[in-house]
C-alpha positions in Angstrom: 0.0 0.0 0.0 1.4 3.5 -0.7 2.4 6.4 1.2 -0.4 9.1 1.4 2.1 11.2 -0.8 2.4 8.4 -2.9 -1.1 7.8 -3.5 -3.1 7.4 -6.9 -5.4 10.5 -6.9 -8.1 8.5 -7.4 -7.8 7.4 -3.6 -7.9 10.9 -2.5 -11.4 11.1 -0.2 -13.5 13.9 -1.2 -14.9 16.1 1.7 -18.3 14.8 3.5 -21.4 17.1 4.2 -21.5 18.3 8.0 -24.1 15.8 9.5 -23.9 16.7 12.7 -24.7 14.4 15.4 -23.5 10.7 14.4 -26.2 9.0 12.4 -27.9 6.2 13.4 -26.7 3.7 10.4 -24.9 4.5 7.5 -23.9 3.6 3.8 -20.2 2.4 4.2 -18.1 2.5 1.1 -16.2 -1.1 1.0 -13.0 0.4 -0.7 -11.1 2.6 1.6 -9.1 5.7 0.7 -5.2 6.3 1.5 -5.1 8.7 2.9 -3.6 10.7 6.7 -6.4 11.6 7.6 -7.4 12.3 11.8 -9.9 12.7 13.8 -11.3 11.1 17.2 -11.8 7.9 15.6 -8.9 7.1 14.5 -6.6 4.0 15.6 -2.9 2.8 14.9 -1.2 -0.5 15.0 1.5 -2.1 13.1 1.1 -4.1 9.7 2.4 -8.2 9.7 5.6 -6.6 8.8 6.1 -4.6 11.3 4.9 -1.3 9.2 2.9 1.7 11.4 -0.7 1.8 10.0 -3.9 3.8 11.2 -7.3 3.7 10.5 -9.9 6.3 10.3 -13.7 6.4 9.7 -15.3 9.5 8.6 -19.1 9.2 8.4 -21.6 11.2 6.8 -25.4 10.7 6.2 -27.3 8.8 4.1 -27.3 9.1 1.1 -24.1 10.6 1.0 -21.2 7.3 1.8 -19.5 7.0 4.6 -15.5 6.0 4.5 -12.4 4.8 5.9 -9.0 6.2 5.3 -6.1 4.3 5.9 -2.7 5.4 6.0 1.0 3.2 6.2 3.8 5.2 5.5 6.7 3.0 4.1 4.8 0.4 2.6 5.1 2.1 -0.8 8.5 1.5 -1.6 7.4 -2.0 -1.8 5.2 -1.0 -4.9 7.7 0.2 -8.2 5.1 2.4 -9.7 3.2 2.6 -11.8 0.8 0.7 -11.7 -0.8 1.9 -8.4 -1.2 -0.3 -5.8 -4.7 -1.7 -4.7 -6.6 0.5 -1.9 -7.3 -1.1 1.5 -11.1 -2.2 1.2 -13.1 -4.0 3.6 -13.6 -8.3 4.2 -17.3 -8.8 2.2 -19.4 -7.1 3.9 -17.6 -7.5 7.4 -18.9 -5.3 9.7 -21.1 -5.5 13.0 -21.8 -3.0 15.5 -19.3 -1.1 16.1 -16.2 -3.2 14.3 -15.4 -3.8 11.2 -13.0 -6.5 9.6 -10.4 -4.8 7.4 -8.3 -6.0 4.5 -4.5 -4.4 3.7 -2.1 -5.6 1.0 0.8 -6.8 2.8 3.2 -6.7 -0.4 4.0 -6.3 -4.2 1.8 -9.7 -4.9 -1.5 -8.1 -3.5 -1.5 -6.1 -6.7 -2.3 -9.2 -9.4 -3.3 -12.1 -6.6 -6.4 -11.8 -4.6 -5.5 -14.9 -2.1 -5.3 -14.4 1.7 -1.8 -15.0 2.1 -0.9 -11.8 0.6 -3.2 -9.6 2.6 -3.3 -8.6 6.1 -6.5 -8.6 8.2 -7.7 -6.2 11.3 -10.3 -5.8 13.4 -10.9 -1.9 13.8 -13.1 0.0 16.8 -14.0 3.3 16.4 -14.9 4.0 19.6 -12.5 3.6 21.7 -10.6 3.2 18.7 -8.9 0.7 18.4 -7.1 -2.0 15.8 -6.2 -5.7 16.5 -4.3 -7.8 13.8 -6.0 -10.9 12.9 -4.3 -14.2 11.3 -4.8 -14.2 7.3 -7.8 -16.7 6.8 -7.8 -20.4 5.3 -7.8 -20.3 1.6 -10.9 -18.1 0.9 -12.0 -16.3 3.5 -11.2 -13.6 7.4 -12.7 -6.8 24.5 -13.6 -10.1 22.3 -15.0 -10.7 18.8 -15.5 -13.5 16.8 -14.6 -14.2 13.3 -16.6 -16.5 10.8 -16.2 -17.2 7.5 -18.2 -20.3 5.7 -16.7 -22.0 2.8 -18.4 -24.4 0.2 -16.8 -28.4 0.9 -16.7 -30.3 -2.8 -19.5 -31.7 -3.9 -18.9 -35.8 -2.6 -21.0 -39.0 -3.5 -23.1 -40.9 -1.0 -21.7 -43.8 -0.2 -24.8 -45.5 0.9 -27.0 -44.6 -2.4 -24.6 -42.5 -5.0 -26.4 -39.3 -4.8 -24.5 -36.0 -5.2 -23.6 -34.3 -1.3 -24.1 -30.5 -2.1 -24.3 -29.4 1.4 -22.0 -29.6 3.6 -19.3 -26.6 4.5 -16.1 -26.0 6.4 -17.3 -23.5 8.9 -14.0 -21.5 9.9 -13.7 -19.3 13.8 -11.2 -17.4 14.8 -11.7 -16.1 18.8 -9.6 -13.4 19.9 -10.0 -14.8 23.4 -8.4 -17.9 22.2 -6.2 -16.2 19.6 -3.2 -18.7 20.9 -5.4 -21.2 19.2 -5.6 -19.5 15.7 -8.1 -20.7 13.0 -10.5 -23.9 13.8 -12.3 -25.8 11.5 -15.4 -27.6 12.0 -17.4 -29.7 9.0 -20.7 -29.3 8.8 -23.6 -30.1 6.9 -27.2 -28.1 6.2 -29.3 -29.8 8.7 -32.2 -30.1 7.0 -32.0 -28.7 3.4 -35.4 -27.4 2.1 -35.0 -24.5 -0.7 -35.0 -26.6 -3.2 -38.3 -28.2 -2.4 -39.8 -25.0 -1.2 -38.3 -22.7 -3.8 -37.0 -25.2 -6.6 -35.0 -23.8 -9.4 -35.4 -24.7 -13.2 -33.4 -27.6 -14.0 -31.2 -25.9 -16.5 -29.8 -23.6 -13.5 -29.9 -25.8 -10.8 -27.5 -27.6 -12.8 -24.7 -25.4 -13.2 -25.0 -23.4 -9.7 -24.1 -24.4 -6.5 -26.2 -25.1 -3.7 -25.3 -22.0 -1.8 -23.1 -19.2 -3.1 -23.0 -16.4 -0.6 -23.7 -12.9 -1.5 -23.1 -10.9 1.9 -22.7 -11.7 5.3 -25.1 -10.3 7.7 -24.2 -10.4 11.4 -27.5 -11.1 13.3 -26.3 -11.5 16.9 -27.6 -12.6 20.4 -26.6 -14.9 23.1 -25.8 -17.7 20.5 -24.1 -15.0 18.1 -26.2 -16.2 15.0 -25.1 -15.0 11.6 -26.6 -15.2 8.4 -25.1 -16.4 5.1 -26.9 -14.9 2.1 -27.1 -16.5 -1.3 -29.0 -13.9 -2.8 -30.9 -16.4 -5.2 -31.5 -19.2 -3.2 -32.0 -18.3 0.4 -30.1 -17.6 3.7 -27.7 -20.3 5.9 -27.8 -19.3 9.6 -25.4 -20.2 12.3 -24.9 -19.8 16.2 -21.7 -19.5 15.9 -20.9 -19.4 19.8 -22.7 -22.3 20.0 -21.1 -25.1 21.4 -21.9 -27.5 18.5 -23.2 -25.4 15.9 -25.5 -26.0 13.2 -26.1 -24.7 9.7 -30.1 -24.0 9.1 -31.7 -23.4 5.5 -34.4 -20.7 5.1 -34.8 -19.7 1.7 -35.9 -16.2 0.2 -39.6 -15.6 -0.8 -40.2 -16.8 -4.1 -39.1 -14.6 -7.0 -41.3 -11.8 -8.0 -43.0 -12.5 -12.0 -40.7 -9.6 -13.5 -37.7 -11.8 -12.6 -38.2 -15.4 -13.4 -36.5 -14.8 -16.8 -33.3 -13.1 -14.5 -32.9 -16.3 -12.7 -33.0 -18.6 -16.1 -30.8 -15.8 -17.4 -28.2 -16.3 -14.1 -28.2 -12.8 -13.9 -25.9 -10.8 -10.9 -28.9 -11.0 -7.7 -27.3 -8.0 -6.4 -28.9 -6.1 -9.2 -32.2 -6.7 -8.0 -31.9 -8.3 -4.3 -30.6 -7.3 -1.1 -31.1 -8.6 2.6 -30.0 -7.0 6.1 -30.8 -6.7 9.4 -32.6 -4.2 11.6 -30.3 -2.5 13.5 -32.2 -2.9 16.8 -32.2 -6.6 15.6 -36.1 -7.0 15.5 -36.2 -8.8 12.0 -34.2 -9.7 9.3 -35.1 -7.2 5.7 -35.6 -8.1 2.6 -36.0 -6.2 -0.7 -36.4 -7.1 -4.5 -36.6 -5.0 -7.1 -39.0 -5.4 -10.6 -37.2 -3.8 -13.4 -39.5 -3.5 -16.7 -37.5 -2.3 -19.8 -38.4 -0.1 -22.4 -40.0 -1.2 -25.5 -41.3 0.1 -28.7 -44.6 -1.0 -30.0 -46.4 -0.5 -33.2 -49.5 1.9 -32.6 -52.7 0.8 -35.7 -54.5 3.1 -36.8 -58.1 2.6 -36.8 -58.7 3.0 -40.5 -58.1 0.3 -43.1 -57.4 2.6 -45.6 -54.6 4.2 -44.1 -53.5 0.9 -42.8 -53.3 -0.4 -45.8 -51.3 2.5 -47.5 -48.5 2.0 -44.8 -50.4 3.6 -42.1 -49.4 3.8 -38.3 -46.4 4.7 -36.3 -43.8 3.6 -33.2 -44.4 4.6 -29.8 -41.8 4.0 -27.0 -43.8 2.3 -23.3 -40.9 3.7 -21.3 -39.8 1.5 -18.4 -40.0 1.6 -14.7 -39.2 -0.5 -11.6 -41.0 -1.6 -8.3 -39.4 -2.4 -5.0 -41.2 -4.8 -2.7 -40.1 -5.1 1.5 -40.3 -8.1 3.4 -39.3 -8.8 7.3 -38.8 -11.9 9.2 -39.2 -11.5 12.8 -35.6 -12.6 15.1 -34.7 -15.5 16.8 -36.4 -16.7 13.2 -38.8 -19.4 13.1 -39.0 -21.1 9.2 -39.4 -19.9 5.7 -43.2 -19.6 6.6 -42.8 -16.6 8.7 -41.6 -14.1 5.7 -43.9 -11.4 5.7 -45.0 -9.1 3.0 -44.2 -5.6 4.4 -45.1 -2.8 1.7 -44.2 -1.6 -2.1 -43.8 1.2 -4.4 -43.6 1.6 -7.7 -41.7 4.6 -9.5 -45.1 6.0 -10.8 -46.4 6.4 -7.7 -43.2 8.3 -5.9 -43.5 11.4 -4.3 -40.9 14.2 -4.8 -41.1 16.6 -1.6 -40.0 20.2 -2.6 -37.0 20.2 -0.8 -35.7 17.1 -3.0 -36.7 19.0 -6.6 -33.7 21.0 -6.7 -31.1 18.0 -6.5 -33.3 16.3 -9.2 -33.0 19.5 -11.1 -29.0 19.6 -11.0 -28.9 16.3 -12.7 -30.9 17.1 -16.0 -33.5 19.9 -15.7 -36.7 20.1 -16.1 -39.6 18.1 -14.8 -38.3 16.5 -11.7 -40.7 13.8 -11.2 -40.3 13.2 -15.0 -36.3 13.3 -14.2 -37.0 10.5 -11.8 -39.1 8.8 -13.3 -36.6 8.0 -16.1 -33.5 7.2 -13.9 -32.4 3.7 -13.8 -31.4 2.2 -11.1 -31.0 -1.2 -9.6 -28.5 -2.5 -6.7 -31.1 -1.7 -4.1 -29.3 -1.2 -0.4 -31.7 -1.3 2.8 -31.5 0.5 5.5 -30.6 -0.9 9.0 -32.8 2.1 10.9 -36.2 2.1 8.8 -37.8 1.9 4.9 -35.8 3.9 3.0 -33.9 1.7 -0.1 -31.1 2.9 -1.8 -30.8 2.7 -5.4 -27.8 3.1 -7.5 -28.3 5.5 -10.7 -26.3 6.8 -13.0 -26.9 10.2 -14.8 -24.4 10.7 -17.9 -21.4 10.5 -16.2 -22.1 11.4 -12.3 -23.5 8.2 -10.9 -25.4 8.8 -7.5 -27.6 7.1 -4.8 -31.7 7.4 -4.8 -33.1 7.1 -1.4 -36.6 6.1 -1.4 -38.8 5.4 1.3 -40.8 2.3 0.5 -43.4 2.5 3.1 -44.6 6.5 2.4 -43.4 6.2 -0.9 -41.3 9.7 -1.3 -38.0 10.5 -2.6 -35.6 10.9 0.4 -32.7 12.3 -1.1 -30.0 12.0 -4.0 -26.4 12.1 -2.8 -23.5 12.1 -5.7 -21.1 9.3 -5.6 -17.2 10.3 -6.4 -16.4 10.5 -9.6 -12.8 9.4 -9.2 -14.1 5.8 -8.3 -16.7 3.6 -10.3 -19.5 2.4 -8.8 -21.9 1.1 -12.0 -20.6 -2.2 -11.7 -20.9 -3.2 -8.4 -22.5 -0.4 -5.8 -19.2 -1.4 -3.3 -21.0 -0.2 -0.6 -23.4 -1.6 2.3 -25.4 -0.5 5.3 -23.1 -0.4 9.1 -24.2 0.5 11.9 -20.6 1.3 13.3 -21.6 5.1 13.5 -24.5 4.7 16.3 -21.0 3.8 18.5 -18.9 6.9 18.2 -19.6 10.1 19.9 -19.8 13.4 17.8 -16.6 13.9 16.5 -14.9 16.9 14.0 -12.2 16.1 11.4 
């Protein structure tokens, strides 16, 4: 990782809005910046090498991202620009009240190899802050804390009949209050597998996809410290991972809305349309998918043979829209059973408040409901504190976030991505809660 002086500019965090008292959850950009940076969050500790590093979170409100800067001087002289080395990002999706699990490239091989061995892995507080270094994971994954990762076992025959053993995993914990004992692994198996009896797949994709791939790690706590494994397709794999013998459970996601049955024969990315979290005062698990209907052209008859006949008619274009439908499953959870249809809203029926027309207005002119009525979006992100999804849009060449409140069905805000980083993609972002744990703080 480079010196801040030595930084590409494109790591360079832009300045944040003012949002006063700390927020209750935030957007959290997954790819840090490099960049000194200090305020009272900020921590230091020293790299696997020995190198000085510290890590600090500035937050800002929804819609607007939230970041981490991260700053090691001496590490780029192990980097011969150019090319520029990779930024520090965060483990996928790794963060839980008020830690997150944190990702640094630990030498020249980071820049072409993604493995674990060539990355360094911390657990950062930011309040009090604080950083801990964390052994690099097996091959594939990352006051106490606990780390999980689940990883896919080959598929195996059954001895006893020849069928094919799709679900069984190597479930891997790391305990900082055993940290003498490193990584353990225990094998486990799904312990009863239902998604594909409940919410089968079409045999031409259940053929070539695995039986869980995970999407996003949601952390969903208690005594038992329970965290959810999302396949974003196929359903959610929970665990009490401070269990003493724990057990993988299958509860699948509701069945797919009409609009998307040809996505799912198509294989297409379920981040584009899906996301699932968890309400930050841990009262149910979210849920949201999103129905994205294209534009078409169609041919418009006119009434009269006569002018049919002579070559008549003309082209009109239906333009597109989406919808975005909530669901909640109460916590500890129960089975698939207790999904529960919470609200919609479809772009047609948005409500722009005044206060919102003039950021619309910015982007393209003109009619503002008509302005957002012809973005397109898609990656929908849900909120940890209530209904607001947010959509990722992009508007010639400034891509930003649309917060919508599902429930009242308003626009609740646009805020402008940077336009040194590229988001269209992938959003790179996800909901954290780590800001409800700081105290007001000034950079």
């Amino acid at each position: 990782m480079a010196a801040a002086g030595e930084c590409a500019s494109s790591w360079v965090p832009p300045p944040l809005p003012d949002c006063g008292d700390a927020p209750g959850s935030v957007l959290l950009d997954l790819r840090c910046y490099t960049a000194d940076l200090r305020n009272a969050t900020t921590a230091a500790g020293f790299t696997g090498r020995g190198l000085p590093i510290q890590v600090t979170f500035r937050a800002a409100r929804p819609p607007a991202l939230s970041h981490l800067c991260v700053h090691c001087p001496g590490a780029g002289a192990d980097f011969p620009p150019p090319p520029p080395p990779p930024p520090p990002r965060l483990g996928a999706f790794s963060t839980h009240a008020g830690l997150l699990l944190l990702r640094v490239p630990a030498g020249p091989a980071a820049l072409s190899c993604a493995t674990t061995r060539y990355w360094d892995y911390f657990v950062y507080r930011a309040h009090p802050p604080r950083t801990s270094t964390t052994p690099r994971p097996p091959s594939s994954a990352a006051a106490g804390y606990v780390v999980a990762a689940l990883r896919n076992r080959l598929p195996r025959r059954d001895p006893r009949g020849g069928a094919l053993i799709v679900t069984e995993f190597d479930l891997h914990l790391y305990r900082s209050s055993h940290a003498d004992e490193g990584w353990v692994t225990k094998w486990l198996a799904v312990e009863e597998p239902v998604r594909d009896a409940l919410v089968p797949l079409p045999r031409a994709v259940a053929d070539d996809m695995l039986y869980h791939e995970t999407a996003k790690t949601v952390a969903v706590g208690g005594e038992r410290g329970t965290v959810a494994w999302v396949d974003l397709w196929r359903g959610v794999i929970l665990c009490d991972v401070l269990h003493e013998r724990p057990s993988l459970r299958d509860v699948p996601l509701p069945l797919p809305a009409r609009g998307n049955w040809d996505r799912l024969l198509q294989e297409c990315n379920p981040s584009y349309i899906r996301d699932v979290t968890v309400s930050r005062d841990k009262g149910s698990i979210k849920y949201v998918e999103m129905e994205i209907r294209p534009s078409r052209v169609v041919k418009v008859i006119p009434d009269s043979y006569l002018e049919w006949v002579r070559g008549g008619g003309s082209s009109k274009i239906i333009r597109g829209g989406w919808k975005a439908t909530a669901w909640s499953m109460p916590i500890p959870v129960g089975s698939w059973e207790d999904w529960r249809r919470e609200c919609d809203v479809d772009v047609d029926d948005l409500i722009v408040d005044a206060s919102d027309k003039p950021l619309l207005s910015n982007l393209q002119g003109g009619d503002t409901e008509g302005i957002l009525r012809s973005l397109s979006v898609a990656y929908p992100t849900i909120s940890m504190d209530d209904d607001a999804v947010y959509l990722l849009s992009k508007v010639d060449n400034l891509e930003v976030v649309v917060a919508v409140d599902v429930r009242k069905k308003t626009l609740r805000g646009v805020g402008e991505l940077d336009r040194e980083k590229s988001f269209v993609f992938m959003p790179s972002y996800c909901s954290s809660e780590i800001s409800s744990y700081l105290k007001k703080t000034s950079d």
